[in-house]
Every structure is written in structure tokens, then in C-alpha cells.
N, C-alpha and C positions, 0 to 999 in steps of 0.2 A: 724580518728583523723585528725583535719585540720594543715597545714603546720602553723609554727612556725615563728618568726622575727628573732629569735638571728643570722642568718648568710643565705646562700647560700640554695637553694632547696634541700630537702631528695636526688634526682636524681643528681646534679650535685656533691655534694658532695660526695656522693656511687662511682659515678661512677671516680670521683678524688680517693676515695682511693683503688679502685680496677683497675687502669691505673697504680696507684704507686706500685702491684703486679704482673704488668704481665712483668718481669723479668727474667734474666736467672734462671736456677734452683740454691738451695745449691750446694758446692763441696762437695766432697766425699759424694754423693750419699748417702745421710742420708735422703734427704728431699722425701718419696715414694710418697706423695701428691703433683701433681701437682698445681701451683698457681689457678687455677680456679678450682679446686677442694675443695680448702679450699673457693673461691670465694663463691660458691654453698653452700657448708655449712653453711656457716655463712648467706646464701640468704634464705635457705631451712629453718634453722630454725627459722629466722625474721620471715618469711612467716607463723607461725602456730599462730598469735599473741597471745594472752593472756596466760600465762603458771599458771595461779593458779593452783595450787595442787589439781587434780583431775578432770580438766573442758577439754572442749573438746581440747583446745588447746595444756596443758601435755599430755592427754591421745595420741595424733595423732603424738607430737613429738615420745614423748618414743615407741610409735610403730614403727616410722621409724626409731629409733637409734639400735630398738632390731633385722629390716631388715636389718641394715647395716651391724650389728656384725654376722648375721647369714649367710651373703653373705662371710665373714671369717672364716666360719668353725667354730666359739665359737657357745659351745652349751648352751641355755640360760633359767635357772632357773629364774621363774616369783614369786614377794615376793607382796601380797595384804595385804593391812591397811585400816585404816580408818583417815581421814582426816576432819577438820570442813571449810567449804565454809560461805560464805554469797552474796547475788546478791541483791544490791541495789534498792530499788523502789524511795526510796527518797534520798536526802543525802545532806543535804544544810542549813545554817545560814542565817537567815534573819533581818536583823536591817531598818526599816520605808521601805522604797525603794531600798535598798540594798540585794542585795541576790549573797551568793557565794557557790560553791562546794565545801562536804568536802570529803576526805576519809574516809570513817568510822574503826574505829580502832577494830580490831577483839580480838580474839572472841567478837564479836559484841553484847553490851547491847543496845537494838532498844528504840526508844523517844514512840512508840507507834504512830496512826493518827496524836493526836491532839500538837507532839511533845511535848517537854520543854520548858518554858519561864520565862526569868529569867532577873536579872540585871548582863550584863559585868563587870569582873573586873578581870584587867590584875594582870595575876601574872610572878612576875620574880622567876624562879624555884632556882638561887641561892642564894637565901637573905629566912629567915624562911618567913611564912606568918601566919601573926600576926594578924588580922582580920578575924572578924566572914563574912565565905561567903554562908551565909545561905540563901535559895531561891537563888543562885547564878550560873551565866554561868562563870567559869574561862577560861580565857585566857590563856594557858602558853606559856609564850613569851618567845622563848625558844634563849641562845646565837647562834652565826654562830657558824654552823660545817657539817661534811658531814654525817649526820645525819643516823641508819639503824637500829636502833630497838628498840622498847618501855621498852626495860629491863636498857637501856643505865640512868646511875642513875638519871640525873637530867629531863628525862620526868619521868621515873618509879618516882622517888621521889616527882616531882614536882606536879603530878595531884595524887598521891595517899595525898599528904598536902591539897589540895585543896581540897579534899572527906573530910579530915577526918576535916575541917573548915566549913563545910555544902554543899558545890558545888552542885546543880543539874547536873551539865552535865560538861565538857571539853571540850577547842578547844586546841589543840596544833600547834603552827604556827612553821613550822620547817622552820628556820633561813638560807639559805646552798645556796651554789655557785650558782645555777639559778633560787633561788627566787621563785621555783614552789612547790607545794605539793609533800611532800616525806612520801610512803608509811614505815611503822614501822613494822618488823619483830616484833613475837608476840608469848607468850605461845600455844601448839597445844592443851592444854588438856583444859581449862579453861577461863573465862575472866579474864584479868588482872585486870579491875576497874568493881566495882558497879552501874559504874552511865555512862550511853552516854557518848562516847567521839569519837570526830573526828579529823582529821588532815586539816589543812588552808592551803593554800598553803600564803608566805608570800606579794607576791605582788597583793595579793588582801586584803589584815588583815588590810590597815590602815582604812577605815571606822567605822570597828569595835573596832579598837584599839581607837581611837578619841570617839567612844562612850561609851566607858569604861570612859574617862576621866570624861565627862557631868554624868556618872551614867546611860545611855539610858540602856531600856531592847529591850533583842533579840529574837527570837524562832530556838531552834536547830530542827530539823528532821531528824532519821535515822530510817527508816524502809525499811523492804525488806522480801528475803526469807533464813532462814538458816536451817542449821543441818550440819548432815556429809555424805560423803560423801567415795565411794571406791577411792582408788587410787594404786598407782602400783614402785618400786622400781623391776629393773634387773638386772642377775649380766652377762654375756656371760663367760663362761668357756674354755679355752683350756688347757684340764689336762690329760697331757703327762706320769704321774706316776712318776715325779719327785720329789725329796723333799722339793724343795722350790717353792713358788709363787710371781709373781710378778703381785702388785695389782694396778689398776690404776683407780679413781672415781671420777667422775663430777656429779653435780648436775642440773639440767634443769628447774626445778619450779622456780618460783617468783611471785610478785604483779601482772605486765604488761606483756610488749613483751618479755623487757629482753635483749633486740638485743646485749648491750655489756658486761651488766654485764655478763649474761650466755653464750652467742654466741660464743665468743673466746674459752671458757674452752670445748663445745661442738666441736667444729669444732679440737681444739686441741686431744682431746679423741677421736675422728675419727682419723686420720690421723696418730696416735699412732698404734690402733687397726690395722690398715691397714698395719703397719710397722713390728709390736712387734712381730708376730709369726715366720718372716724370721731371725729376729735379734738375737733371745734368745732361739734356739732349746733347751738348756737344762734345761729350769724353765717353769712349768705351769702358765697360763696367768689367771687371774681375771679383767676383767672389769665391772667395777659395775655402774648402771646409778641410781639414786636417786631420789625423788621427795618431796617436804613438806622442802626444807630449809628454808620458809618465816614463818614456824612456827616453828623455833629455831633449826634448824637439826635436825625435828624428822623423814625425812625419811633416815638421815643419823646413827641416831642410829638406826632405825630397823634393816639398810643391817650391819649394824657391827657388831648387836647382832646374828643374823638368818643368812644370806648370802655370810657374809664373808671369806675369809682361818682365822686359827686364827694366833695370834700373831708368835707364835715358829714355823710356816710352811711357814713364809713370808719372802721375801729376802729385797725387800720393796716396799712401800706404797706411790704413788705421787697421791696427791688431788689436783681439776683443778676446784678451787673457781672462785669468783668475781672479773670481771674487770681486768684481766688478760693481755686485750690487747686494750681496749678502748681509743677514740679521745681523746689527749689532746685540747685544747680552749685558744684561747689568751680571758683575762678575763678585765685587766687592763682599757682599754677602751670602753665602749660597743658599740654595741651589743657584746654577745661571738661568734667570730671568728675560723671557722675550721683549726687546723693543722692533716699535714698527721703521726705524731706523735703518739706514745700512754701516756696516760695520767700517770706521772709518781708515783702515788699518790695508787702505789700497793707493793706487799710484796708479798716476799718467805723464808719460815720460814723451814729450815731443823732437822734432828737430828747431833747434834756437829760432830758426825763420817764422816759425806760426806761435812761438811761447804764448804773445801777447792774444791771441787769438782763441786758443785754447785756455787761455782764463778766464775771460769775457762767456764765452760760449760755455765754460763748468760751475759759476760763479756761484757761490752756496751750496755745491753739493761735497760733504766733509770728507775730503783725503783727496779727489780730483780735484778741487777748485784751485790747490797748490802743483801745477805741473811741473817736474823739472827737466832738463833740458839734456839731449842725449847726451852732448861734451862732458857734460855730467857724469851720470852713467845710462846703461839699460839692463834690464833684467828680462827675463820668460822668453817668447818668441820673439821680442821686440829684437834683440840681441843678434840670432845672425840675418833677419831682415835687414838692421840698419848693418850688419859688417858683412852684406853683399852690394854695398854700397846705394841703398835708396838714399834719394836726397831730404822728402819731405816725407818724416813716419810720424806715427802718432801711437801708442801702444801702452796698454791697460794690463796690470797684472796686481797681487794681493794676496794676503794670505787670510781667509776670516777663520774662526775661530774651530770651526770645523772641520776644515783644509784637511783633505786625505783623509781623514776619517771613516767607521763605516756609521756614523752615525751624521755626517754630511746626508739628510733630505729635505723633505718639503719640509718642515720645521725650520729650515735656515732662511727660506725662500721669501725676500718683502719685495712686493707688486711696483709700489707707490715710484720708490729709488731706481727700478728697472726701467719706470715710463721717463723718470727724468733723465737717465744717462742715455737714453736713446734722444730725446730732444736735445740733448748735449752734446750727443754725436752728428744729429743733422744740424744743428746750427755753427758746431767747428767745420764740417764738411765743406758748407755754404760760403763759409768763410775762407775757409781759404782758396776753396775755385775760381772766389772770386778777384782774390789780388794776382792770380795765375794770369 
């Protein structure tokens, strides 16, 4: 991937926010990971780049994560599935001299060689669409937001109106904080639409969006190679004969590298794992590693169904979603600018019994320090954890700025916010084992 404009080089910046880590340690000796140990972590697994569900890049993470846990005495039960892949051979819109890259939207319906062609025409997915777009490429020009998955109603709604108006194909221009292509978490079992559909990234959509105005025709392309493929969810065990379990689970797959979305929650379940067997001699430990969240937590319902303690033998359950500890960006004036900050545009969603507890133990760190309460809602993994009925969860998820992106790397990545949501997860842990 080549370097980017929006601010400073992948290198100066890395290296700004892991200067901003090498710090004294925590007090009271909660923090067992030293600052360049979470450094490494969060380097170690940038470094395996692409983490699609099942490709070389998860397969060689989750084998280091199952060395790391086994270097701690968890003994580790390996859970295999099946996953759908696709590897692009084509993937791109082309209008007279104009040609851009799409992401192709999986479960992937392919254009075949001789692609799609059709005539542009923009749709807005909030207003009905009222026109026949038969022989038709729709546009869905979708509002700003930080956009994460094709279920979210108005792409789901917007390009399934466009099918059912005639559309040959779909582009979706997702609209969001830097203006690049944003990969859409997606059904694992099925395709979602009938007909091709890609993702635009939007600062390349205005030629096409201009020739939607005039009526020009485009030709879409997505061809490549698909099926399914194995992949691999682990849980590392240390089961002491106690009655209760304390379960702690991050998920490692995505679209791309992944560097913040999943990086932080990785390097945090290390550093946990590393801690949790001195801390809680009297509860058996579960750490579960995941794979397949870009196709709607399905490798988070496998390990729930199959891997898990269940509900009545768990004390509780902290999930270490998205974005957890990633760059905030000053945006206001461009380019976007690095701060050594974490982007506050994340959430901790507890069970009502610990709220008080999980604010105490988050207190100044901006976007967890406000937890709210599952009665509430949940979102990411937390979701069918807490509706498989666990009593006491705790779960992390966010969208920062880069979310699905392929330009999500060590550029997103600040050290400082990573060492503190890890003393924020052993001081809630402690907490609440203790009113247990």
C-alpha cells in the first residue's frame, strides 16, 4: 500500500505514538504488560496484514495468539468452520476514460468477463425511488456516517429498491469521515443482492455521479475467485475445578489489516491473558479468540454455541470489539491531522449490575468513561453474547475514522490509550469478582 496525504508518514507517526508510551509503569501494579510489550503487539499483529476470515494473514495471526496463550499454561481447544472468501481478479467502474476501484460486496455476485453495462443513475436511498431503472447501474449515494455494514437499513434498503426497480448492478458510495472506500460487513451464508454490487469509495464517485446527471452508461466488473473456505475460532482454557468462569473474547478478522480496529482489542486480550491467572486463583479462565466478524459474528456465534462455559457457570463475560483504542484526527481543516489521542467515537456497553463499576474503573478515558447499560442497547459481539443469555457482560465496540478501510494501519495505531483501556479492563475485572 503506498503512503497516503492526509498528515505525517506511517513511520513518524508510529513512532509519535509509541514515544507517547514509553512511560512510567501503572501504580499498583496492575499493569503486568510492559509498555513495549503492548508496543510489539499491537506491531506483531499490523505485521500479518490482511486478516480476511480464513486467508493466510488470520490463519498466522490466530496461530500466534494460540502460542501466546499456550506460553500461559491455557490449554487450547481448536473450533473449525467454514467461511465464504472471494480474491478479486477485476473490480472497477468504468465511465468513457474514467476508471475507478470498487470493493466488491460479498457474498460476491460476479459481472462475469464481459461485465455489466448500463446507464448511471443516482439514487438517494432515503427518498422512495420512483423510476423504472431497468437496464440500469444504480448509484446509491448514500448520507455521511461511519458507515460498517450492508445490513445497516438504508444500503440494505436502498440497493434492494434499486433491484426491485430493474438495476443490473450497484455501486454504493459510502459517504464517511475520509472519503475512501468502506468495506460492509455482510451475511456469511448467502448473498445479500442478486445482481453485482460494489463499493466506491466517494472521492473518486464525482465523474460518475456527473454522468448519471447527462444519463452516460458505465461498465461495472467484478470477477475473480470464490467459495469457502476452513477457518479456525480458539478458546485457551485454564480450568481449575472451580465453579465459576471468567470469559474474556476478541475477535481478530476483518476486511484489511485492521491495525485499530482490531489491534487494540488484540493487544488488550494479551496482556489480560498474561495477567488474569495471578489475579483470580479462584475462577477458571476462558479466553476465546474468534474469526469471521466481517461476516456478521458468525465466528462469534460458533464459539458461543460450541466453545464456550455456558451462561450459569460464568462469573462474567468482557468482549474486546472495534476500535477500542484508535487515533483520533483533527478533521475540521484538511488534510486530517494526527493526535496522540484515542478517537472518542467508541462505547462500553455493560450488564446494569456492574454500570457503577465500569465507570469508576473507565473514568477519563473519552467515549468509555460513559458506559451504558445493556437494557439499553448492544451492538458488535456483545449482542448474541448477552441474547445467549449471559447475566454479567461487558463489551467494547466503535467505529474510528478508518473503520474498514484499506488505509486502516499503523498510522491509526496510539500506544498511550491502549496501556490505559487495559488497566481499565483489570481494574473493572477486579471489581467486579470482587462483589461476586
Amino acid at each position: 500500500m503506498t503512503e497516503k496525504s492526509e498528515g505525517p508518514t506511517r513511520r513518524h507517526v508510529l513512532a509519535a505514538g509509541t514515544a507517547a508510551a514509553a512511560v512510567a509503569p501503572m501504580s499498583g501494579g496492575l499493569v503486568k504488560a510492559a509498555p513495549d510489550t503492548v508496543r510489539q503487539d499491537l506491531e506483531r499483529y499490523i505485521g500479518f496484514g490482511i486478516k480476511a476470515a480464513g486467508g493466510a494473514g488470520d490463519n498466522a495471526c490466530g496461530a500466534w495468539l494460540k502460542s501466546e496463550l499456550g506460553h500461559q499454561g491455557f490449554k487450547i481447544h481448536h473450533q473449525s468452520f467454514s467461511v465464504p472468501y472471494f480474491t478479486p481478479n477485476r473490480a472497477e467502474i468504468i465511465l468513457n476514460h474514467q476508471v475507478a476501484p470498487l470493493i466488491p460486496q460479498g457474498i460476491v455476485v460476479q459481472t462475469g468477463a464481459t461485465g455489466v453495462t448500463g446507464r448511471l443513475v443516482r439514487i438517494d436511498p432515503m427518498l422512495p425511488v420512483s423510476q423504472s431503472l431497468s437496464d440500469a447501474i444504480a448509484l446509491i449515494d448514500l448520507p455521511y456516517s461511519r458507515w460498517v455494514s450492508a445490513l445497516q437499513k438504508p444500503i440494505h434498503d436502498g440497493v434492494r429498491a434499486a433491484i426491485a426497480k430493474g438495476a443490473r448492478a450497484a455501486v454504493i458510495i459510502t459517504n464517511g469521515p475520509t472519503q475512501k472506500a468502506i468495506a460492509l460487513n455482510t451475511d456469511g451464508t448467502k448473498p445479500m443482492f442478486d445482481v453485482p454490487v460494489g463499493v466506491l469509495a466517494p472521492d473518486q464517485a464525482l465523474p460518475f455521479l456527473e454522468g448519471a446527471m447527462h444519463g452516460a452508461s458505465a461498465s461495472l466488473f467484478l470477477t475473480g475467485e470464490e467459495g469457502r473456505r476452513a477457518a479456525f475460532n480458539f478458546v485457551g482454557h485454564l480450568d481449575r475445578g472451580q465453579s465459576k468462569w471468567i470469559i474474556v473474547s476478541t475477535p481478530r478478522s476483518g476486511w484489511f489489516t485492521c491495525a485499530a480496529e482490531r489491534g487494540p482489542g488484540v493487544a488488550i486480550w494479551l496482556a489480560l491473558a498474561r495477567w488474569a491467572p495471578a489475579a483470580f486463583h479462584g475462577y477458571n479462565l476462558a479466553f476465546i479468540c474468534n474469526t469471521a466478524h466481517e461476516y456478521e459474528y458468525l465466528g462469534a456465534d460458533q464459539a458461543i454455541r460450541d466453545i464456550a462455559p455456558k451462561p450459569d457457570a460464568t462469573a462474567v463475560w468482557l468482549t474486546l470489539g472495534a476500535s477500542i483504542a484508535a487515533r483520533d484526527w483533527q478533521s475540521l481543516i484538511p488534510p486530517l491531522l494526527p493526535l496522540p489521542s484515542a478517537d472518542p467515537q467508541r462505547y462500553l456497553v455493560v450488564s446494569p449490575n456492574v454500570e457503577k463499576r465500569a465507570k469508576r474503573a473507565f473514568a477519563g478515558q473519552p467515549g468509555i468513561e460513559n458506559p451504558y447499560t445493556t437494557d439499553r442497547f448492544t451492538a458488535g459481539e456483545l449482542t448474541p453474547i448477552h441474547k445467549a443469555g449471559y447475566k454479567t457482560v461487558a463489551g467494547f465496540f466503535g467505529a474510528h475514522r478508518f473503520l474498514h478501510t484499506q488505509e486502516d494501519d499503523e498510522r491509526c495505531i496510539v500506544v498511550e490509550p491502549t496501556r490505559l483501556a487495559i488497566k481499565g479492563c483489570q481494574t473493572f475485572l477486579q471489581s467486579v469478582i470482587a462483589q461476586t
